[in-house]
C-alpha positions as CSV (number, residue, x, y, z in Angstrom):
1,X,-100.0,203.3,94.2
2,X,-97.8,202.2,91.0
3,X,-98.3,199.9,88.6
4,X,-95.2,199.5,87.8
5,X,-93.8,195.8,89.3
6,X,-90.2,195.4,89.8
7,X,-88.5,192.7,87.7
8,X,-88.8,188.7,88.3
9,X,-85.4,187.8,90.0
10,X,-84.9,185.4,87.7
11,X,-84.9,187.7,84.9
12,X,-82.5,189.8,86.4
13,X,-80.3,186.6,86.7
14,X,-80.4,185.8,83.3
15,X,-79.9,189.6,83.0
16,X,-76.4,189.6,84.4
17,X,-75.5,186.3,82.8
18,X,-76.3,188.0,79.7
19,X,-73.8,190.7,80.6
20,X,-70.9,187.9,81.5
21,X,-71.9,186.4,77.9
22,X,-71.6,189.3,76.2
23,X,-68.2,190.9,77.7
24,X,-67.3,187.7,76.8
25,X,-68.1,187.9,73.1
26,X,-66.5,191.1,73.4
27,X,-63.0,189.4,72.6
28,X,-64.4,188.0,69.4
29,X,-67.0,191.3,68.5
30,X,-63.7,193.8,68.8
31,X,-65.2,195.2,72.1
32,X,-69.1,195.5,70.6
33,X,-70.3,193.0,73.1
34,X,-68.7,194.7,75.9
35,X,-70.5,197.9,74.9
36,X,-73.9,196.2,74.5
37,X,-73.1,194.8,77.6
38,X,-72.8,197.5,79.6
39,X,-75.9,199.3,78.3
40,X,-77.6,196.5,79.4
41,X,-76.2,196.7,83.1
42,X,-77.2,200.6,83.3
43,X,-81.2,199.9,81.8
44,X,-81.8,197.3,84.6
45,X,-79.6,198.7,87.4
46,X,-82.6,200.0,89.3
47,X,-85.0,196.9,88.8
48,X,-82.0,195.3,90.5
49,X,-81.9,197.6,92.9
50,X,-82.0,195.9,96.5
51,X,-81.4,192.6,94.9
52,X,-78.5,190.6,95.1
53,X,-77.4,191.2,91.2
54,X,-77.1,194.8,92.1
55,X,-74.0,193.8,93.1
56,X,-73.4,191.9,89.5
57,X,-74.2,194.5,87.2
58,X,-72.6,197.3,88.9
59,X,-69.5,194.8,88.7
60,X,-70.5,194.5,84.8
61,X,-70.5,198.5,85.0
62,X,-66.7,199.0,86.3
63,X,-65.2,196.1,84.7
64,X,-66.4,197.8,81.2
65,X,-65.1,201.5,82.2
66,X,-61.8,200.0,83.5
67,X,-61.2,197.9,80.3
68,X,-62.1,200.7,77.8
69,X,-59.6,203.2,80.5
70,X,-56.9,200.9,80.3
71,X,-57.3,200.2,76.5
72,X,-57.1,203.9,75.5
73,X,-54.2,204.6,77.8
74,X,-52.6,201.2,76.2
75,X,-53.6,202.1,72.8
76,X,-52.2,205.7,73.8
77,X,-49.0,204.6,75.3
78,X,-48.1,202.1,72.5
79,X,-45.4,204.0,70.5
80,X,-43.0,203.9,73.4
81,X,-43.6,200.2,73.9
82,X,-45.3,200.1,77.3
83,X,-48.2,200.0,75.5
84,X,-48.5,196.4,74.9
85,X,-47.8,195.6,78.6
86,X,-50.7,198.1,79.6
87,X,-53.1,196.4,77.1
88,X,-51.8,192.6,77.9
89,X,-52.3,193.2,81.7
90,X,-55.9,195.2,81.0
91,X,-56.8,192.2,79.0
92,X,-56.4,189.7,82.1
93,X,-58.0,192.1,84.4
94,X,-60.8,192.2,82.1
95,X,-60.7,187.5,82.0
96,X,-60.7,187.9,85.6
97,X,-63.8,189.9,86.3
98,X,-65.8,187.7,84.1
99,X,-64.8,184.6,85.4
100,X,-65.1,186.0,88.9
101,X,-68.0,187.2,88.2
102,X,-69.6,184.8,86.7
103,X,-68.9,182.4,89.1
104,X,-70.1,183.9,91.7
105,X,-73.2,184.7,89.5
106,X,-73.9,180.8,88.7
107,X,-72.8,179.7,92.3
108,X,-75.1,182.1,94.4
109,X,-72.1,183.9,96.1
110,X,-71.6,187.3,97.3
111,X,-69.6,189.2,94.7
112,X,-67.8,192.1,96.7
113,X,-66.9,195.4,94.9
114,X,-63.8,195.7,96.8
115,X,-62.3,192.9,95.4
């Protein structure tokens, strides 16, 4: 027998609407929030195991691993120009998968990781 209880779901809401918050802030913090963001989404990933905001911070996960791959290959690439349209199109990737997320979050929707 544990004593350990598993997380309040509505704490692991508020959880992944702190993550959509913070990659949010992200574009104001130079990227901080994003990272803050992201540690939060790994330290509750297994209370939210078997719940429906699995789904959200795993999302949370991917979308700060894909920004911070295409920023480095942007940030890489930016001395023969193609650069700025790799960092441009990462940067409304990165709108898109907090609004979508989000959304989803605040409407009660399914959020599919294949989309």
């Amino acid at each position: 027998m544990s004593d350990i209880t598993p997380a309040p779901v509505d704490s692991l809401k508020n959880i992944a609407t702190a993550g959509y918050a913070l990659q949010a802030a992200g574009f104001v913090t130079g990227g901080l929030g994003n990272l803050v963001a992201v540690v939060l989404a790994y330290v509750k990933r297994d209370d939210a195991r078997g719940t429906a905001y699995a789904e959200h911070l795993r999302w949370q996960i991917n979308t700060f691993w894909g920004t911070l791959v295409g920023m480095v290959l942007g940030w890489l690439t930016i001395i023969v120009l193609i650069g700025f349209a790799i960092l441009f199109v990462t940067t409304i990737w990165l709108i898109y998968r907090i609004v979508k997320g989000w959304l989803a979050l605040h409407e009660g929707k399914p959020l599919y990781l294949s989309s």
